[in-house]
Structure formats: structure tokens, C-alpha cells
RODO-211077 format. One record per residue (C-alpha): residue number from 0; z, y negated, x negated. Coordinates in nm, 4 decimals. Layout:
// residues N
pt seq:NUM | pz:Z | py:Y | px:X
...
END
This chain:
// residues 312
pt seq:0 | pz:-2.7164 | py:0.9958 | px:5.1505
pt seq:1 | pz:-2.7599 | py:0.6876 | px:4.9742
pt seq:2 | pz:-3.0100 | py:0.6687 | px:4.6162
pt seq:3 | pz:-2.9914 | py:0.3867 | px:4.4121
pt seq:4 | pz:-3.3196 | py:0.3395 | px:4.1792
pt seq:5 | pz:-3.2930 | py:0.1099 | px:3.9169
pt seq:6 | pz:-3.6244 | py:-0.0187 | px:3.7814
pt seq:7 | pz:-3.6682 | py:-0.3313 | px:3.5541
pt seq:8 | pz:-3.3410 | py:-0.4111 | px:3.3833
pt seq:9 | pz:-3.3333 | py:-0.7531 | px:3.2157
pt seq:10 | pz:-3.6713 | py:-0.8231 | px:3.1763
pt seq:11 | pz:-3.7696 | py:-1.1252 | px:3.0220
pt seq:12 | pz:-4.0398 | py:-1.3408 | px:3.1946
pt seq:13 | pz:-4.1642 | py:-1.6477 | px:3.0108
pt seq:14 | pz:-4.4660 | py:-1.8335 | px:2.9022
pt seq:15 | pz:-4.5649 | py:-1.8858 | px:2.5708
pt seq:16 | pz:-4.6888 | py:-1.6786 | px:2.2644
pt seq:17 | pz:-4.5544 | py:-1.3080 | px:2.2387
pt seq:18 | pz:-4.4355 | py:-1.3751 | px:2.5845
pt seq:19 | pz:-4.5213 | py:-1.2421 | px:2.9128
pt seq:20 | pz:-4.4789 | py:-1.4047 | px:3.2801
pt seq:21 | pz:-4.5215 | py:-0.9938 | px:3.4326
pt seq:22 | pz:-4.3960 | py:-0.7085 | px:3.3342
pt seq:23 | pz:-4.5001 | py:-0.3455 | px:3.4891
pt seq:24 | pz:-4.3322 | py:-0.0254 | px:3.4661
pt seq:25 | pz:-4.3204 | py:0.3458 | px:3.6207
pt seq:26 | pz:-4.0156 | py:0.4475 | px:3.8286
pt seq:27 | pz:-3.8893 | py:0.7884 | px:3.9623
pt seq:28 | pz:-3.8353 | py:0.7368 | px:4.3749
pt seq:29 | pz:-3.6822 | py:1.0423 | px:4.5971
pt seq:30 | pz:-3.9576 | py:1.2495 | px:4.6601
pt seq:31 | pz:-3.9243 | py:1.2947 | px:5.0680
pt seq:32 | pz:-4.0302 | py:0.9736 | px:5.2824
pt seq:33 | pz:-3.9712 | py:1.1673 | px:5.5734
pt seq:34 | pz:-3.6027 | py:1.1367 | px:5.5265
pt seq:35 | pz:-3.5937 | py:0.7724 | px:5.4341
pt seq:36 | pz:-3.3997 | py:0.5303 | px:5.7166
pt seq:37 | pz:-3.4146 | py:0.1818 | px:5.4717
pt seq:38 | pz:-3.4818 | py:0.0988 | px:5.2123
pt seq:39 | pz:-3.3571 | py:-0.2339 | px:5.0465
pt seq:40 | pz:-3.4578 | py:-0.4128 | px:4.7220
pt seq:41 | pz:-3.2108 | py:-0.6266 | px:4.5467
pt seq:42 | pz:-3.3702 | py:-0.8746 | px:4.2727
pt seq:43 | pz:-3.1151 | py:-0.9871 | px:3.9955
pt seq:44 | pz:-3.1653 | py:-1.2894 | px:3.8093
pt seq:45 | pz:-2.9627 | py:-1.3629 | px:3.4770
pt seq:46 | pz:-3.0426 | py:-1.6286 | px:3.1982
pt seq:47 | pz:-3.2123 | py:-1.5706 | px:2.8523
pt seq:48 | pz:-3.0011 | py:-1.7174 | px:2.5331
pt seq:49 | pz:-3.2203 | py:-2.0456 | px:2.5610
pt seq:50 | pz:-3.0848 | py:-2.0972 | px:2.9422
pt seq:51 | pz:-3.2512 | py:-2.0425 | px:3.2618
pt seq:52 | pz:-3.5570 | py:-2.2229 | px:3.3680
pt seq:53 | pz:-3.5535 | py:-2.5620 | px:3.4973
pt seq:54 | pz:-3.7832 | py:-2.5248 | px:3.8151
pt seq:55 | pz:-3.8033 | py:-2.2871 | px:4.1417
pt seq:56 | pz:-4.0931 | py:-2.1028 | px:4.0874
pt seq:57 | pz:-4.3134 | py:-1.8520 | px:4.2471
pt seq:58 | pz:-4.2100 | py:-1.4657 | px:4.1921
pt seq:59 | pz:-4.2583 | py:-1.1436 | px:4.3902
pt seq:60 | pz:-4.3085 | py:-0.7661 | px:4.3246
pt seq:61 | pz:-4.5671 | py:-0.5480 | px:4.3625
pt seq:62 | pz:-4.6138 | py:-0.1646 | px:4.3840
pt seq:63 | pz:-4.9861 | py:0.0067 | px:4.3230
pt seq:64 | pz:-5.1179 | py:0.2312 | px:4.6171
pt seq:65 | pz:-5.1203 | py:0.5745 | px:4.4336
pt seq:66 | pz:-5.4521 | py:0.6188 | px:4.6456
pt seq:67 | pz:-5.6299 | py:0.2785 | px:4.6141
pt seq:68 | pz:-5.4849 | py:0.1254 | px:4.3201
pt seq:69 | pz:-5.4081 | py:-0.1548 | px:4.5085
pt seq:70 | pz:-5.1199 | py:-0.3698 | px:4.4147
pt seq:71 | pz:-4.9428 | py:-0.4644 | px:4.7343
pt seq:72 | pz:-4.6757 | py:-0.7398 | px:4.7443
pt seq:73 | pz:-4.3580 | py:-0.5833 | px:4.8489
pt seq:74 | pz:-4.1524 | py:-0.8859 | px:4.8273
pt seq:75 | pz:-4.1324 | py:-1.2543 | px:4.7149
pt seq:76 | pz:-3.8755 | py:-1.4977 | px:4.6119
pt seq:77 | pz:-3.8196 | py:-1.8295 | px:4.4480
pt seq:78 | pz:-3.6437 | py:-1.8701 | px:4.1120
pt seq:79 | pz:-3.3395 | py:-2.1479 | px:4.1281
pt seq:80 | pz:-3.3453 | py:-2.4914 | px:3.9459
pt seq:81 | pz:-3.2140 | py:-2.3553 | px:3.6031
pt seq:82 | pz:-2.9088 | py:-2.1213 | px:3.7226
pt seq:83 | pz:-2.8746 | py:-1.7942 | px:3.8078
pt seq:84 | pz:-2.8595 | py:-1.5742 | px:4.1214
pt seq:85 | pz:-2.4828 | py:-1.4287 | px:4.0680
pt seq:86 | pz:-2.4034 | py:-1.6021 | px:4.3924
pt seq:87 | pz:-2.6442 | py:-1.3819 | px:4.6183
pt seq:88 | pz:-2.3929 | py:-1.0933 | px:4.5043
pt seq:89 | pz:-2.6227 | py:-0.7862 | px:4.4099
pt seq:90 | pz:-2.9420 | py:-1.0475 | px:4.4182
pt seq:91 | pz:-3.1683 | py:-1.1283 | px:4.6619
pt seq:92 | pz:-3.2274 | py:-0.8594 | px:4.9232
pt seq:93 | pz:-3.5633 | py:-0.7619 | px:5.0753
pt seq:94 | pz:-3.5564 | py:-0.4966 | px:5.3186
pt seq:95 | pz:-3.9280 | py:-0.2979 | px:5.2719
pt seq:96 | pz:-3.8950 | py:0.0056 | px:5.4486
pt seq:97 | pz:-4.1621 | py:-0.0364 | px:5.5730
pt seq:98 | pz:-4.3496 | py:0.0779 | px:5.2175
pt seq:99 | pz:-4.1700 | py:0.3981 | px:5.1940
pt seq:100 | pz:-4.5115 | py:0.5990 | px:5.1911
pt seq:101 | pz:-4.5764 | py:0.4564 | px:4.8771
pt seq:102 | pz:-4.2433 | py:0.4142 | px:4.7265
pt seq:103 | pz:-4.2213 | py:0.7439 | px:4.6728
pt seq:104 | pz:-4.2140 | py:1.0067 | px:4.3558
pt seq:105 | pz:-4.3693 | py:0.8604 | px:4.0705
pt seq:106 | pz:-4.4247 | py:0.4148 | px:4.1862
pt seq:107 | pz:-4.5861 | py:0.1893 | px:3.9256
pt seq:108 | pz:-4.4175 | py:-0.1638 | px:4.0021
pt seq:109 | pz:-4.5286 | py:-0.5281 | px:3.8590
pt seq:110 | pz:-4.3124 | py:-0.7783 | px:3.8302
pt seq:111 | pz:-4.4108 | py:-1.1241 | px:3.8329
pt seq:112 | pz:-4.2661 | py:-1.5427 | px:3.7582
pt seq:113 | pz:-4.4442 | py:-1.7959 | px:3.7936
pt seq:114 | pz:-4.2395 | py:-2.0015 | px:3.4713
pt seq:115 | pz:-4.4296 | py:-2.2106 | px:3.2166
pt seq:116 | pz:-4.1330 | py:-2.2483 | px:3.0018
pt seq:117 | pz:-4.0580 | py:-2.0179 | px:2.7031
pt seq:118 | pz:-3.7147 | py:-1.9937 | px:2.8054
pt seq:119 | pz:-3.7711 | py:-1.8138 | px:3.1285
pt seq:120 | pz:-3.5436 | py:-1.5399 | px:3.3039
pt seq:121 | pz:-3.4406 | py:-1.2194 | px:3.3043
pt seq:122 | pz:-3.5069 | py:-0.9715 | px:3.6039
pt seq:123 | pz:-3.3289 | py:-0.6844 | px:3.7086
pt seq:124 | pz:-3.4441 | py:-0.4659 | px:4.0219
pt seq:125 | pz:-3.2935 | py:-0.2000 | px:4.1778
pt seq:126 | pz:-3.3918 | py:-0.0011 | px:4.5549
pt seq:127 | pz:-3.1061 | py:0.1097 | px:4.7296
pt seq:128 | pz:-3.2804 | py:0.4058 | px:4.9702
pt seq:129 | pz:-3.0742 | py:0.5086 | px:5.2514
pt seq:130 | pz:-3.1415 | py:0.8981 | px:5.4137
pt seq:131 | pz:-3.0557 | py:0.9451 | px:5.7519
pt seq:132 | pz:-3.2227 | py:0.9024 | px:6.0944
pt seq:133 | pz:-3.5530 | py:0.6876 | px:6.0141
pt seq:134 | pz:-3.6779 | py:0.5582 | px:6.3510
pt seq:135 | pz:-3.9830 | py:0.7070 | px:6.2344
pt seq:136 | pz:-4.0583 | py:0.9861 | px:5.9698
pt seq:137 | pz:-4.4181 | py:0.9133 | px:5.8640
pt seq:138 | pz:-4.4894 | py:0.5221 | px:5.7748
pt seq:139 | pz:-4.8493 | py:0.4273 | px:5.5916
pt seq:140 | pz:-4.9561 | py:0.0483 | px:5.5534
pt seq:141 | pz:-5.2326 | py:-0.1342 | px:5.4563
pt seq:142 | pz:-5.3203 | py:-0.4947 | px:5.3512
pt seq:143 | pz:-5.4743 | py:-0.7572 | px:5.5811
pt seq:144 | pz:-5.5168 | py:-1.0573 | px:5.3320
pt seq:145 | pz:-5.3653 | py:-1.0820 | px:4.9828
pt seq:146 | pz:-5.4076 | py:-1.4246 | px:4.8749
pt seq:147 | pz:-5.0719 | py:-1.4569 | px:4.6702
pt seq:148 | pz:-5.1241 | py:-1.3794 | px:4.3179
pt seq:149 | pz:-4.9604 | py:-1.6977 | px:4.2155
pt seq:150 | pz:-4.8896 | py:-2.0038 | px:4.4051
pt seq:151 | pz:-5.1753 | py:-2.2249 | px:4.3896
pt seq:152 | pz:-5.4057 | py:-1.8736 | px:4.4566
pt seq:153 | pz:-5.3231 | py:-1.9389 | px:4.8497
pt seq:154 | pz:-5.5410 | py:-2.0385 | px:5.0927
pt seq:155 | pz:-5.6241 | py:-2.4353 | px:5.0606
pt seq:156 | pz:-5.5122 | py:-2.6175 | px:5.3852
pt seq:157 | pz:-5.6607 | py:-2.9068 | px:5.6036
pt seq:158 | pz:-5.9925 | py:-2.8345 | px:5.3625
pt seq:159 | pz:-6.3336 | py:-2.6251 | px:5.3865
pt seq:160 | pz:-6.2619 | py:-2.3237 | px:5.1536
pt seq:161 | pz:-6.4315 | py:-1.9675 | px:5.1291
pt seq:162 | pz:-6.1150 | py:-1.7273 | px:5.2070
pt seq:163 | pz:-6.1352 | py:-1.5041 | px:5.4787
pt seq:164 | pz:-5.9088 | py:-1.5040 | px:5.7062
pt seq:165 | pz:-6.0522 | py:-1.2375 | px:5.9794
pt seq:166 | pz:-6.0214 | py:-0.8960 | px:5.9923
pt seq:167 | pz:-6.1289 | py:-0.5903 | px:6.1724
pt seq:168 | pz:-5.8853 | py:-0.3408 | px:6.1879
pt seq:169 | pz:-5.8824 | py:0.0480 | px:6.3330
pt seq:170 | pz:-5.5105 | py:0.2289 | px:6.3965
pt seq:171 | pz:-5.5161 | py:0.5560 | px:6.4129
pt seq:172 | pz:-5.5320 | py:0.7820 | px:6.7096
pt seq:173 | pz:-5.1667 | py:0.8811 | px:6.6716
pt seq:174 | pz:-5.0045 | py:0.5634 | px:6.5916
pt seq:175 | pz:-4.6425 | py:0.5372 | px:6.7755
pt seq:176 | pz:-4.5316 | py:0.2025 | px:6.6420
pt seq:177 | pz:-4.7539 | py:-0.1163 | px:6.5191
pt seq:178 | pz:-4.6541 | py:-0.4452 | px:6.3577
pt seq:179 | pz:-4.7627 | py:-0.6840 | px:6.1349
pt seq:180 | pz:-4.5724 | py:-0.7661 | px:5.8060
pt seq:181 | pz:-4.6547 | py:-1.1175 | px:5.6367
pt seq:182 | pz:-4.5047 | py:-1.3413 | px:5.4237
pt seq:183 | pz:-4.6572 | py:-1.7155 | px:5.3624
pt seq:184 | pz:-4.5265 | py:-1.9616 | px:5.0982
pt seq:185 | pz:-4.6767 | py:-2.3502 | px:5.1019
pt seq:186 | pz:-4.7234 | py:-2.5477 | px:4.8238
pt seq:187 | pz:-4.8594 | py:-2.8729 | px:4.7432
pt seq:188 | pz:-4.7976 | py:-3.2326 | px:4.7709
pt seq:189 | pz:-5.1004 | py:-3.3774 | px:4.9612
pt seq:190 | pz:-5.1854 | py:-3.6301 | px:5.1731
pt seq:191 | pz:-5.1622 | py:-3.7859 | px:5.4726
pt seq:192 | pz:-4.7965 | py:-3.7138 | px:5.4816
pt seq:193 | pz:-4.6481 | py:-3.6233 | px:5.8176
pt seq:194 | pz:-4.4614 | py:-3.9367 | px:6.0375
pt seq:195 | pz:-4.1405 | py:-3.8181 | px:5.8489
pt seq:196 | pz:-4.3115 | py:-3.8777 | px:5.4695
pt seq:197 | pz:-4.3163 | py:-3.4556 | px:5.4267
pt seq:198 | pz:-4.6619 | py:-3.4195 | px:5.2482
pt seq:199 | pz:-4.8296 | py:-3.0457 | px:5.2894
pt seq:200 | pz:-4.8091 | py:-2.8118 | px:5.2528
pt seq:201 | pz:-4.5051 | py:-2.7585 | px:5.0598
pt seq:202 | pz:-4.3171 | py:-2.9785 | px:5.2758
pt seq:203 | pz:-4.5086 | py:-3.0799 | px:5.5981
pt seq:204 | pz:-4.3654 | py:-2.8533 | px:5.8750
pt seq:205 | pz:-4.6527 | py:-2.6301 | px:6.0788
pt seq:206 | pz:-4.6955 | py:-2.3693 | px:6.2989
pt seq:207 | pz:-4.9796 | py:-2.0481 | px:6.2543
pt seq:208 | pz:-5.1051 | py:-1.8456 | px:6.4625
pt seq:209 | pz:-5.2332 | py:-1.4444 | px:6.4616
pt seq:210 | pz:-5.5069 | py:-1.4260 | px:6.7329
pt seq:211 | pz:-5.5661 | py:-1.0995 | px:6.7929
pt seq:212 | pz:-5.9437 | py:-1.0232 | px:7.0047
pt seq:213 | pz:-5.9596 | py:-1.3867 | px:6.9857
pt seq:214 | pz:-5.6338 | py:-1.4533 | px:7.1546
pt seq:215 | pz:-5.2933 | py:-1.5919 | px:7.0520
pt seq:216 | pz:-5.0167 | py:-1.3106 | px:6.9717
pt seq:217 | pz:-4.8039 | py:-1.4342 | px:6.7547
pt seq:218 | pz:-4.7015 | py:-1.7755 | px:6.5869
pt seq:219 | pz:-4.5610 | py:-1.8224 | px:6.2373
pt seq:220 | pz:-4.3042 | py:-2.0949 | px:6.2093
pt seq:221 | pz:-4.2983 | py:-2.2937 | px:5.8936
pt seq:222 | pz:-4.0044 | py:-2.5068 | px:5.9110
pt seq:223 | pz:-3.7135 | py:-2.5621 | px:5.7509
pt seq:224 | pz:-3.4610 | py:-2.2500 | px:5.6746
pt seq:225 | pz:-3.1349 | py:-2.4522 | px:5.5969
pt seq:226 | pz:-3.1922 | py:-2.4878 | px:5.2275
pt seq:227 | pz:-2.8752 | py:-2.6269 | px:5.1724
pt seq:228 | pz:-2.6646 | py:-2.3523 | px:5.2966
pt seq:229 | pz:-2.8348 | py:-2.1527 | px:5.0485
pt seq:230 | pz:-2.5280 | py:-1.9843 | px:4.8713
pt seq:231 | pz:-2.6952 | py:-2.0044 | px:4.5364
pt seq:232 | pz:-2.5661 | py:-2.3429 | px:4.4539
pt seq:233 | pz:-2.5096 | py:-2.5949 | px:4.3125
pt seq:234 | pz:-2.8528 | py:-2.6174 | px:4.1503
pt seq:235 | pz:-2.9816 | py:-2.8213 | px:3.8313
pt seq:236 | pz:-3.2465 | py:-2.9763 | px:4.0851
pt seq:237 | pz:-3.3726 | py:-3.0940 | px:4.4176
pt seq:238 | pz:-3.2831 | py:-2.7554 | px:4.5523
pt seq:239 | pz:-3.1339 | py:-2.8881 | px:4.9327
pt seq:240 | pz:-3.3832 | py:-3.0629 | px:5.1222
pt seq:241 | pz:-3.5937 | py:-2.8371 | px:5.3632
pt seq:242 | pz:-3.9047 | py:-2.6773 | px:5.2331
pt seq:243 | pz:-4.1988 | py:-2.5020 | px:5.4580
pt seq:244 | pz:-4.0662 | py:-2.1876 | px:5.4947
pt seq:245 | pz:-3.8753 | py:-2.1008 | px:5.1771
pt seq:246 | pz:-3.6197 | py:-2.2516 | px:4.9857
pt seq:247 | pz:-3.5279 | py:-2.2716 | px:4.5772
pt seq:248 | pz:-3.3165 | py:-1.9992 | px:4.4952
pt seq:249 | pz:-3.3804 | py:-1.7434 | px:4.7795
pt seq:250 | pz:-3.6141 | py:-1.4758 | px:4.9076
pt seq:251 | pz:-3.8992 | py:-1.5690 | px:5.1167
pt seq:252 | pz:-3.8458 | py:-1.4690 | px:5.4820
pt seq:253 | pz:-4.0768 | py:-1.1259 | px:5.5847
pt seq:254 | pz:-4.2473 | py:-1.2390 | px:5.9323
pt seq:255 | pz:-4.2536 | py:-0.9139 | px:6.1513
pt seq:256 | pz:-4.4641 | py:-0.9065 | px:6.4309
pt seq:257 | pz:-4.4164 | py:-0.6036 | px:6.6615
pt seq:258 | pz:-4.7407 | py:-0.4877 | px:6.8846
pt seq:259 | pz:-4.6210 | py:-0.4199 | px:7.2545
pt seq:260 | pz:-4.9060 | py:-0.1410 | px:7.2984
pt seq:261 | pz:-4.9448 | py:0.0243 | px:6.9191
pt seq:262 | pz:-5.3323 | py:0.0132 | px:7.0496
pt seq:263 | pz:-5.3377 | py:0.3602 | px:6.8533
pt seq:264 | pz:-5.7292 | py:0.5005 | px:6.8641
pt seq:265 | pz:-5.7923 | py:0.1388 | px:6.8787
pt seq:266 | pz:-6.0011 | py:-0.1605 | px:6.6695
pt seq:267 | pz:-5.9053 | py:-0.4825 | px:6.7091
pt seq:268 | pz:-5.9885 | py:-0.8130 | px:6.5409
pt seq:269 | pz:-5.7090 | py:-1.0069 | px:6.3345
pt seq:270 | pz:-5.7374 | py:-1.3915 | px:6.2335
pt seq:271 | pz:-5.4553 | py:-1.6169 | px:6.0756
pt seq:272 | pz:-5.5057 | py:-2.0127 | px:6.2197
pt seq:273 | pz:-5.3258 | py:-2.2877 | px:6.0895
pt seq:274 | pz:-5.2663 | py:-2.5987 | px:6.2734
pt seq:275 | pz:-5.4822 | py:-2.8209 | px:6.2311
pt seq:276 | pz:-5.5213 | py:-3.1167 | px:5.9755
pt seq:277 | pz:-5.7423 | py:-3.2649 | px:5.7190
pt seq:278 | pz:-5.6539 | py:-3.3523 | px:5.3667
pt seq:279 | pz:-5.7893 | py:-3.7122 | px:5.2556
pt seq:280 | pz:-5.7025 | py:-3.6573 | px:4.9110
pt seq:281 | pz:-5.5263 | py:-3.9790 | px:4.8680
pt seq:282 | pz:-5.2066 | py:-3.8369 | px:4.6811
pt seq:283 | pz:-5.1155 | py:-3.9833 | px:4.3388
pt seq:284 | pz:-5.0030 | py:-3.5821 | px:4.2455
pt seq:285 | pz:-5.2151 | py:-3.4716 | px:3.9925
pt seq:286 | pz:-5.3114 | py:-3.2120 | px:4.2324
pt seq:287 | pz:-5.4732 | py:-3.3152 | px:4.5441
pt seq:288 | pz:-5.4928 | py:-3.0030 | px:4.7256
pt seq:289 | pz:-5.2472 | py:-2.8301 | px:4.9550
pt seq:290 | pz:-5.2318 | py:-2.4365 | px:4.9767
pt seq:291 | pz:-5.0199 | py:-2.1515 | px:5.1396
pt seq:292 | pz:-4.9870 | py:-1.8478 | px:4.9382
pt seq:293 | pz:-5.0103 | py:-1.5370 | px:5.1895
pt seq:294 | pz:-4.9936 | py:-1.1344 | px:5.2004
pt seq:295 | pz:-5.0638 | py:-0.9511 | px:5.5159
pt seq:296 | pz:-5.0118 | py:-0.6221 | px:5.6133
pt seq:297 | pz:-5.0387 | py:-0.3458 | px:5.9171
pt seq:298 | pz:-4.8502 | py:-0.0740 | px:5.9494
pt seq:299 | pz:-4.8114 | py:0.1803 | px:6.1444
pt seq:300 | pz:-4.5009 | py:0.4477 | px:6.2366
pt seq:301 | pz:-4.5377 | py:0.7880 | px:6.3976
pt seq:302 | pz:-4.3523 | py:1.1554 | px:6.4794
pt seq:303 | pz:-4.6198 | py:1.2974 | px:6.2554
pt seq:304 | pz:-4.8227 | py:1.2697 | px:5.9707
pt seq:305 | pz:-5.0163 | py:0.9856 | px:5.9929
pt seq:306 | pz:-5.3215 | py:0.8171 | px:5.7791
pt seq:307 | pz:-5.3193 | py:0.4283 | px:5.7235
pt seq:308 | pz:-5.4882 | py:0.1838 | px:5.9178
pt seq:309 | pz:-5.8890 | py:0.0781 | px:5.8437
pt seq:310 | pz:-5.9364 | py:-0.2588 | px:5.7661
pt seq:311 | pz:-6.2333 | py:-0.4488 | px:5.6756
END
């Protein structure tokens, strides 16, 4: 059985008076998680009267916790240079199964664009939940780091800064399955620029890594994803050339990371690295600074009902 949930329907996102770059909203979801195989999000983009905005800009979604409150991002994307998305077909897809415990019965969503023009866009998003054979019935997931409000609210890079990027976290005793779900967005145009002239981190190309008890586990790529095979063109802009992992006009890539032993009963210690290099601030950018935007989660699948992971 196949559900299709439609939540925001051409909602405006702009900046300026009487305008709003978020809008939030309550939604009816199927009621059983248990049931649920995928689920897949589809983001629509269409363009006010005054035209679409010029520039590819920050934007994910967000659904509150029922239980914390919490607003955990679900999915991110970046707008196209002044078009719309009619190429990506039914919009950009994001598969996040993997928050079907809390996209369930009544889910408070936020929508959010990072535009600072009052002409804007307007958003349409719709779940398409597929019953069936889940490889797991009971999901539950719980955020690591959540520096991605916006997209200079990330992490600064190559500079001392007081984020935290360790964790301690404790999966429960009967934890089948455990992974890590991230995604990371840089921005930035600072200096010194890499051998190729790609300043950071919006350009520069750099690989992270997850140590987990203080050893490597897994590396995050952050090169180039073919930006100009991106089937959302042509674009009013500079939308071809390779960014750091994203590219105008698409969704940003989900990094999963798969644990070998789901170390159920287990605490172990998380921390994100980047690679490492220092900013001089020489750039003539108004904004010296590089930064990469970042969500992190940890979930966990299992045969029965399960609680979510501890993480402080």
C-alpha cells in the first residue's frame, strides 16, 4: 500500500516585510510505523508572480520530536539560480525512512529558505510512504550535532571556534541495526585557496572523518557531485562548476554510515574531524570565514520495540 501525504502546498518563502523565509504546519501521517518499508519526500519548487529567486540558497525541512520538541533536519536542498525545479519531475527526492518513528500520526513540519529577496519561491511537499516488508519494524533516532539552522550557522573551518564536535553516545541493549545519518553543506569563500584557486569551504575539496573510541570509521567525501549533469538546467547563474558536496538546484546527498557490530548495550564516543587547514583571512569577500553547515544523527533498527539512542 502506498500513502501519499501532502503537506505545504505553495508556500511562499521570502524576505522582506509581511514576509516569511519558514513556514510550519501540522500534518496527518499513517498511524502504524511498524508497517512502513520507505518513505520518500519529494520537495516542489514553483515561482511567485515576481519570478523565482536569483541565487541557490540554503533550504531544508524539519519535523519536531513529539517527545523532545526537538526540530530535527529531515532533509536539505539548494534552491536553483532563478528557475524552477519542474525538471527533477515530482521535485527533489529525499529518502528519510529512517524518521518514520516520528513521522507518524499527528507531525509538526518547518519549512525553511534561506532567500533575501522579496520575490522568493513557492514550496510544495509531499511524503510518499510505502507499506510492505520494512527491513525493520521499530526505527527511533536521535541527533548527534545540529549545527545547520542556516548556512553560515555551521561549524567555522581551518579556525578556533567553540562547537562541539564530540559525543558520547549509549545504543540500546536491543539494537539490531546501527548507522549514522549526516548531511554537511560548505560555504564560504576564504583563503588560502587550494593549488586549483577553489577557496573553502564552499569550493575547496576535503575529506572528514567520524572517529569512533578515538579511531577512524568512516570518511566523508566533499568533492564534486557532477553539478553539471544536474537535470535542473539551464540555470540563470553559475550553477555548473563543482561545489563541496552539493550543487545549485539539487538535494544535498544523506551520508549513511552503517556500524558492522550495532554495539547494542554499548557507549561509544563519536567525533567529526576535518582535514586540516588554517584560514589566514586574506580574502577580499566581505566574509572572511569559511563554515560547513552539519546535522548528525544515530539511529537505530530492531524486531522490537525499541527506545532511542542516549547522547550527550
Amino acid at each position: 500500500m502506498v500513502h501519499i501525504v501532502k503537506t505545504f502546498q505553495d508556500v511562499r518563502h521570502a524576505f522582506g516585510e509581511g514576509l516569511s523565509q519558514t513556514a510550519e504546519g501540522t500534518f496527518t501521517f499513517p498511524a502504524d510505523p511498524t508497517k512502513v518499508e520507505r518513505i520518500r519526500m519529494y520537495v516542489k519548487l514553483r515561482c511567485p508572480d515576481a519570478g523565482c529567486n536569483a541565487w541557490d540558497m540554503y533550504a531544508n525541512i524539519r519535523v519536531m520530536h513529539p517527545d523532545t520538541e526537538e526540530w530535527l533536519e529531515i532533509g536539505r536542498y539548494i534552491t536553483p539560480y532563478g528557475v524552477d525545479n519542474a525538471q527533477a519531475g515530482r521535485g527533489f527526492m529525499i529518502d528519510v525512512t529512517d524518521f518514520k518513528s516520528v513521522l507518524t500520526g499527528e507531525v509538526k513540519l518547518r519549512s525553511f529558505v534561506e532567500v533575501w529577496g522579496n520575490d522568493g519561491w513557492l514550496v510544495s511537499v509531499e511524503f510518499e510512504i510505502i507499506e510492505g516488508n520494512p527491513d525493520y519494524p521499530w526505527y527511533a533516532i536521535s541527533p548527534i550535532l545540529d549545527y545547520a539552522d542556516w548556512s553560515l550557522a555551521g561549524v567555522p573551518y581551518g579556525e578556533e571556534h567553540d562547537f562541539e564536535l564530540e559525543r558520547t553516545v549509549t545504543i540500546p541493549s536491543n539494537a539490531q541495526h546501527t548507522s549514522i545519518r549526516t548531511i554537511i553543506t560548505g560555504w564560504g569563500h576564504a583563503t588560502p585557496v587550494d593549488p586549483d584557486g577553489r577557496p573553502c569551504a564552499e569550493w575547496c575539496f576535503r575529506t572528514h572523518d567520524v572517529l569512533i573510541n578515538g579511531d577512524l570509521k568512516f570518511s566523508h567525501v566533499m568533492d564534486g557531485l557532477g553539478c553539471d549533469k544536474n537535470p535542473v538546467q539551464p540555470q540563470n547563474g553559475n550553477w555548473a562548476p563543482d561545489r563541496a558536496g552539493w550543487c545549485p538546484g539539487m538535494a544535498v546527498p544523506v551520508r549513511i554510515n552503517v556500524f558492522e557490530n550495532p554495539m547494542n548495550g554499548q557507549s561509544f564516543s563519536y567525533e567529526y574531524v576535518f582535514e586540516e587547514w588554517v584560514n589566514d583571512f586574506q580574502t577580499t569577500a566581505s566574509n572572511k570565514h569559511a563554515y560547513y553547515a552539519i546535522s548528525s544523527f544515530v539511529v537505530v533498527k530492531s524486531n522490537e520495540p525499541i527506545e532511542a539512542p542516549v547522547v550527550n
